[in-house]
LUMMI-91518 format. One record per residue (C-alpha): x, y, z; residue in three letters; residue number from 1; chain. Coordinates in Angstrom, 1 decimal, always signed. Example, Ala and Ser with C-alpha at 12.3 -4.5 7.8 and 13.67 -1.06 7.14 Angstrom:
! LUMMI-91518
+--------+--------+--------+------+-----+-------+
!   east !  north !     up ! rest !  nr ! kette !
+--------+--------+--------+------+-----+-------+
!  +12.3 !   -4.5 !   +7.8 !  ALA !   1 !     A !
!  +13.7 !   -1.1 !   +7.1 !  SER !   2 !     A !
+--------+--------+--------+------+-----+-------+
END
This chain:
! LUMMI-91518
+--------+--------+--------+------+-----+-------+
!   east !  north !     up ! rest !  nr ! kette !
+--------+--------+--------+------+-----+-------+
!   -4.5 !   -3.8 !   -2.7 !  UNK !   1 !     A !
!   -0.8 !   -3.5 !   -1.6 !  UNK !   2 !     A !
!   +2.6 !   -2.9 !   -3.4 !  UNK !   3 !     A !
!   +5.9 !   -3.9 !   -2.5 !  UNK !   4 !     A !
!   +9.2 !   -1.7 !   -2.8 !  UNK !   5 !     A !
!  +11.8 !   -4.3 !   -4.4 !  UNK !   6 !     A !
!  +15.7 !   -3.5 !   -5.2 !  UNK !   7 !     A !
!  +16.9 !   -6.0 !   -8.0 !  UNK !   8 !     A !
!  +19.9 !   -8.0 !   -8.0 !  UNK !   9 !     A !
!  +21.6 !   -7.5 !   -5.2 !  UNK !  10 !     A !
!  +24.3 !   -9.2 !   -3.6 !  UNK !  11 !     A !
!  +23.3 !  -12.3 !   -1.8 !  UNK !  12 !     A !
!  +23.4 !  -12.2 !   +2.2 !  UNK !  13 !     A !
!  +22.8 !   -8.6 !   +1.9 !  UNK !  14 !     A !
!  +20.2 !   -6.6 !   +3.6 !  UNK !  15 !     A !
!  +18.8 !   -5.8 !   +0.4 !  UNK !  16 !     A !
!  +18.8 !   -9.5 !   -1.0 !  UNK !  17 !     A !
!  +16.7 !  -10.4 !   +2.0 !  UNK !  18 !     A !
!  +14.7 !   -7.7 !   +1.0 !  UNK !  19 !     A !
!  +14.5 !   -8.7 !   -2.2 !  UNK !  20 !     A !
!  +13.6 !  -12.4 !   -0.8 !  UNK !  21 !     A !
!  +10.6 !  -11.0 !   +1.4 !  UNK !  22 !     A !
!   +9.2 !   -9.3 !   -1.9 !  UNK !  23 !     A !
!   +9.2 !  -12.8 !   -4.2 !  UNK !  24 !     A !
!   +7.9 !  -14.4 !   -1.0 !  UNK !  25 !     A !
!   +5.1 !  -11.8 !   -0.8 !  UNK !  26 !     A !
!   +3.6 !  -12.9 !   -3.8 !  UNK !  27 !     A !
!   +3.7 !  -16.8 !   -3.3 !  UNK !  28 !     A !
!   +1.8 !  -16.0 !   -0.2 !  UNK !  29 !     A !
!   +4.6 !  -17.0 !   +2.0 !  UNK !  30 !     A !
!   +3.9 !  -14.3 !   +4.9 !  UNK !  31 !     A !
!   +5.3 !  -16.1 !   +8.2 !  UNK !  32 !     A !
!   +8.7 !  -16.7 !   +5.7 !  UNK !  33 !     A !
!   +8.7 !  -12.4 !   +4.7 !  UNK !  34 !     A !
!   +8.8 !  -11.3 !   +7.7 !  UNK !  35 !     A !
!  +11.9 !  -13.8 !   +8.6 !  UNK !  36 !     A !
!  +13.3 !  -11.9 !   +5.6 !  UNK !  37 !     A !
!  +12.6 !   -8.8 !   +6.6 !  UNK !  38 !     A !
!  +14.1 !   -9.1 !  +10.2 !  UNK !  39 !     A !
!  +17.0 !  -10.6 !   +8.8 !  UNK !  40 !     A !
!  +17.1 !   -7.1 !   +6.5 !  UNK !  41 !     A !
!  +16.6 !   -5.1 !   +9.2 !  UNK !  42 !     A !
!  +19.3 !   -6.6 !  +11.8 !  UNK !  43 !     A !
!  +21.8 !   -6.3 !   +8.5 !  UNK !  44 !     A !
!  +20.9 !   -2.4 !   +7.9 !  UNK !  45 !     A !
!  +17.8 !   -0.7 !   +9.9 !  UNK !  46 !     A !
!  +17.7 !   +2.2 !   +8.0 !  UNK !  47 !     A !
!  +16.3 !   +0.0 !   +4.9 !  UNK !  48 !     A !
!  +12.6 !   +1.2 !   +4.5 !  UNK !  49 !     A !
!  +11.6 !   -1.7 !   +1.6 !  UNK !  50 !     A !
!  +12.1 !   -4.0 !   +4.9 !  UNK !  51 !     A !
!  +10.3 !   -2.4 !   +7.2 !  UNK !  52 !     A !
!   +7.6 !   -1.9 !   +4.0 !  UNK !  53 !     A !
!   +7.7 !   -5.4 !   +2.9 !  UNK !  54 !     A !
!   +6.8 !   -7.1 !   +7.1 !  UNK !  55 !     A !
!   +4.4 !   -4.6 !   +7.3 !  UNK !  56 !     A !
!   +2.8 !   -6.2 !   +4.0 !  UNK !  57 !     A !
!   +3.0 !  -10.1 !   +5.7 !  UNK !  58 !     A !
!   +1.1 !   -8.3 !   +8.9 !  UNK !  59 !     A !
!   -1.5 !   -6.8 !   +6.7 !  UNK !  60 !     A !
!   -1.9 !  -10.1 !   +5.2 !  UNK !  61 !     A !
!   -1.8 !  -12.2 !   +8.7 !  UNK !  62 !     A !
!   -4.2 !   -9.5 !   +9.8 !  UNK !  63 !     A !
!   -2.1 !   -7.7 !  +12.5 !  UNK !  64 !     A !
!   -3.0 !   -4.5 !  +11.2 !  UNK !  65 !     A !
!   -1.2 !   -2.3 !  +14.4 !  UNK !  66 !     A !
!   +2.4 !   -4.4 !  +13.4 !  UNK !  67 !     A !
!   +1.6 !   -3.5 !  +10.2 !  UNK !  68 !     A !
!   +0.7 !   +0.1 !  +10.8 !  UNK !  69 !     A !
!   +4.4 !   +0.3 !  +13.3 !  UNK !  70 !     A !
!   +6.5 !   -0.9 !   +9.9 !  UNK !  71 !     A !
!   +4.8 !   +1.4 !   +7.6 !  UNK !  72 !     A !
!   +5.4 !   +4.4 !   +9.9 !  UNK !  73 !     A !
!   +9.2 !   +3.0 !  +10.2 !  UNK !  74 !     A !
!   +9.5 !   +3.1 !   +6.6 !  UNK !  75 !     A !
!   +7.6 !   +5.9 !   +6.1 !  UNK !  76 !     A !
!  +10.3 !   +7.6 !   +8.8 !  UNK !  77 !     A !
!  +13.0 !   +6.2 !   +7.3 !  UNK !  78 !     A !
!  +11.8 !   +7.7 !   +3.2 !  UNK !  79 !     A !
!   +9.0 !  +10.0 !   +3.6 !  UNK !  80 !     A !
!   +8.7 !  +10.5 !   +0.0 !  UNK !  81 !     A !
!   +7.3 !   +6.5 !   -0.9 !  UNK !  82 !     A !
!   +3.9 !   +7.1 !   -2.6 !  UNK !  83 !     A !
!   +3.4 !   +3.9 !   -1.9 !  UNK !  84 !     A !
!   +3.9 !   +2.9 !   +1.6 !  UNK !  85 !     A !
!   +1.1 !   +5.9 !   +3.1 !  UNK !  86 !     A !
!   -1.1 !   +3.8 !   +0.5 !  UNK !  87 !     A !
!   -0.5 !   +0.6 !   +1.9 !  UNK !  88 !     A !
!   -0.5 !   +2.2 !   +5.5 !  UNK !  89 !     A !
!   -4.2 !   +3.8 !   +4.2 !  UNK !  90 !     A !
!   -5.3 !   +0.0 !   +4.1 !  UNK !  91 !     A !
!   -4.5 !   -0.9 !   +7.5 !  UNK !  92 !     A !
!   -5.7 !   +2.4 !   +8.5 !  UNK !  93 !     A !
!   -9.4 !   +1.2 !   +6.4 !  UNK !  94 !     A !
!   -8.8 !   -2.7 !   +7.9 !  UNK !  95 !     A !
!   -9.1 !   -0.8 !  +11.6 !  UNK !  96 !     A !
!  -11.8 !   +1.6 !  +10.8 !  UNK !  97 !     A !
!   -9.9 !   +4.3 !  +11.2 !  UNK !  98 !     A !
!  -10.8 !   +5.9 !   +7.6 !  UNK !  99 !     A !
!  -10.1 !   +9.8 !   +8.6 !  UNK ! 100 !     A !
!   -6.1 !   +8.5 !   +8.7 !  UNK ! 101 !     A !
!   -6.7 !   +6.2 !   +6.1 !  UNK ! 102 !     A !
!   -7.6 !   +9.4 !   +3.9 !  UNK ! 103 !     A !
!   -5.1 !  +11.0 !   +4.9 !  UNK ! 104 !     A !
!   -2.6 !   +8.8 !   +4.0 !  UNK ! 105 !     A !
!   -4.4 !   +8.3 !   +0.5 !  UNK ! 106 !     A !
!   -4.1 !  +12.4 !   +0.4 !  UNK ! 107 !     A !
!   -0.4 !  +12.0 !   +1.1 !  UNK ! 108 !     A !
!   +0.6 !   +9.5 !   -1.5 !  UNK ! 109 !     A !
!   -1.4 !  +11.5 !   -4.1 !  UNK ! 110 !     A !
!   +0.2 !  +14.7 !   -3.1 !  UNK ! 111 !     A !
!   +3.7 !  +12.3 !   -3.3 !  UNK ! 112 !     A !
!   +2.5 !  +11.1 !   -6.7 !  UNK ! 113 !     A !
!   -0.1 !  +12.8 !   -8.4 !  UNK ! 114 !     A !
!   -0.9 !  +10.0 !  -10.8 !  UNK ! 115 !     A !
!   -0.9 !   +7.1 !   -8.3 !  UNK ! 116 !     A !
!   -3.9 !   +5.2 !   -9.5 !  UNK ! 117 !     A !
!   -4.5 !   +3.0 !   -6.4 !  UNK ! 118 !     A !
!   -4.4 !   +6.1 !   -4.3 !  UNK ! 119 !     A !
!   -7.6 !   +7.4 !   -6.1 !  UNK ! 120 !     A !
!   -8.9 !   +4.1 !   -5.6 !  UNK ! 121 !     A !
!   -8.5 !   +3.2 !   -2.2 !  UNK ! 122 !     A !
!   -9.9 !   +7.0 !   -1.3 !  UNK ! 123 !     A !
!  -12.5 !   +6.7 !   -3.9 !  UNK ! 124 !     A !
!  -13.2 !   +3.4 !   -2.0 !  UNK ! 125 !     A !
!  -12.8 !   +4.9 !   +1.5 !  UNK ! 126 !     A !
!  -15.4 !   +8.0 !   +0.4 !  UNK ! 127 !     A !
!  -18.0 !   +5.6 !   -1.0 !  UNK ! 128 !     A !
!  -18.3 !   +3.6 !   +2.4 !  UNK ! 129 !     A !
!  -18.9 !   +6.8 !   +4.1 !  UNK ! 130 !     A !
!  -21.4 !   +8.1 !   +1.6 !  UNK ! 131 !     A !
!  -19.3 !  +10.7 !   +0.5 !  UNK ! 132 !     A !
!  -20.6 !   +9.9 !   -3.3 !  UNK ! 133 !     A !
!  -19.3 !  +13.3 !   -5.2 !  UNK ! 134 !     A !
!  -15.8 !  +12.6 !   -3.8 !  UNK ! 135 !     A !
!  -16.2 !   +9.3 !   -4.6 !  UNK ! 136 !     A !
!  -17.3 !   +9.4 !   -8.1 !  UNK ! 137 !     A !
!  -14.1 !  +11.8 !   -8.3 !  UNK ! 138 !     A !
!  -11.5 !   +9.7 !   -7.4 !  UNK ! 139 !     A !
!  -13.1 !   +7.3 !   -9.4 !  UNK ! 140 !     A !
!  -13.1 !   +9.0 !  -12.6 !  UNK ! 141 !     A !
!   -9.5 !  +10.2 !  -12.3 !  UNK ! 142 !     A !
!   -8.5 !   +6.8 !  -11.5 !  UNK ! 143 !     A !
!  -10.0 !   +5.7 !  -15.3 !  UNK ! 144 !     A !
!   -7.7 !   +8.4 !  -16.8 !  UNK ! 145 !     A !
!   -5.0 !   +7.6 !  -15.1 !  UNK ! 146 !     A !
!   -5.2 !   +3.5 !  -15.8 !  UNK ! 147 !     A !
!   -5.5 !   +1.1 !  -19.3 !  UNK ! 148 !     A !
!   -6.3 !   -2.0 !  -17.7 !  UNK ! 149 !     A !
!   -9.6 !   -2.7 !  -19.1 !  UNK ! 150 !     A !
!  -10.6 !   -4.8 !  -15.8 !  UNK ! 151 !     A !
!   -9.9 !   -2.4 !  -13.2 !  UNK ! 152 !     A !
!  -11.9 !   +0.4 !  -15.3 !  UNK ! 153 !     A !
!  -15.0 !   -1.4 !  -15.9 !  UNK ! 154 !     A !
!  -14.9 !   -2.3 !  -12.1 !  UNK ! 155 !     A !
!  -14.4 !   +1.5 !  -11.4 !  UNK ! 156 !     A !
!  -17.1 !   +2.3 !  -13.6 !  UNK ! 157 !     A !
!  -19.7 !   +0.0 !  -12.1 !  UNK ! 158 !     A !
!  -18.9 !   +2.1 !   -8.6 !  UNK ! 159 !     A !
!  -19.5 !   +5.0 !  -10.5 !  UNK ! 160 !     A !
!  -22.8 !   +3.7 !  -11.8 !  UNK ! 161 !     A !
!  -23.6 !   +2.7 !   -8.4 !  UNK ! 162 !     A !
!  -22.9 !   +5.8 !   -6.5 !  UNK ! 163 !     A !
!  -24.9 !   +7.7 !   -9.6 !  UNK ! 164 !     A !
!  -28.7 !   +5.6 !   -8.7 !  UNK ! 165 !     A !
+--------+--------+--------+------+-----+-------+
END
């Protein structure tokens, strides 16, 4: 799963309002539209790493995971210290196959933000398809402490179960 960076309520024509316009379009699906946005937000101010963030996001979604990989780097460059983007970058990463950066990036937004629950599932996820069960089970089970939605744990748990047999 991927998460936008969104700045609320700023001034319209602004990088950051067509930043804020990529996010809402993110979520109706509207990926071709985002990354108009986004370029728009990026010619206005290219030090805005929610931009660069939120086309990555539309590429990941259109399935052009090295664009997407370019942007999340670029806002990773631009604010090293976003939890959130090296998790989203760890999903292209896992979309290529290339799961030792995917880790790695999952390591990096955990180390950013200790109780980043996605993090510990998408490495939890990462170490289960490469039968690396303990580590696994590990990520899993911090994941439940660090999460109340009732869905998302009993999904975790059934991994667990799974990676117990």
């Amino acid at each position: 799963m991927l998460f936008s960076l969104c700045t609320c309520g700023p001034a319209k024509g602004t990088a950051e309002w067509h930043a804020r316009q990529s996010y809402e379009l993110i979520n109706q699906g509207h990926y071709d539209r985002v990354i108009e946005q986004c370029n728009k937000a990026i010619e206005l101010d290219p030090s805005l790493a929610v931009a660069y963030n939120n086309r990555a996001i539309a590429y990941d979604y259109k399935g052009q995971y090295d664009l997407a990989i370019t942007d999340y780097t670029k806002a990773i460059e631009l604010n090293p210290n976003l939890a959130m983007v090296y998790n989203n970058r760890a999903f292209a990463y896992t979309k290529k196959g290339q799961y030792d950066l995917a880790i790695a990036d999952c390591n990096k937004a955990i180390e950013l933000d200790p109780n980043y629950a996605m993090a510990y599932d998408n490495r939890g996820l990462l170490y289960k398809e490469l039968g690396m069960k303990a580590e696994a089970i590990a990520d899993f089970e911090k994941l439940i402490t660090l999460t109340d939605d009732p869905e998302w744990i009993e999904a975790v748990r059934q991994d667990i179960e799974e990676l117990s047999e």
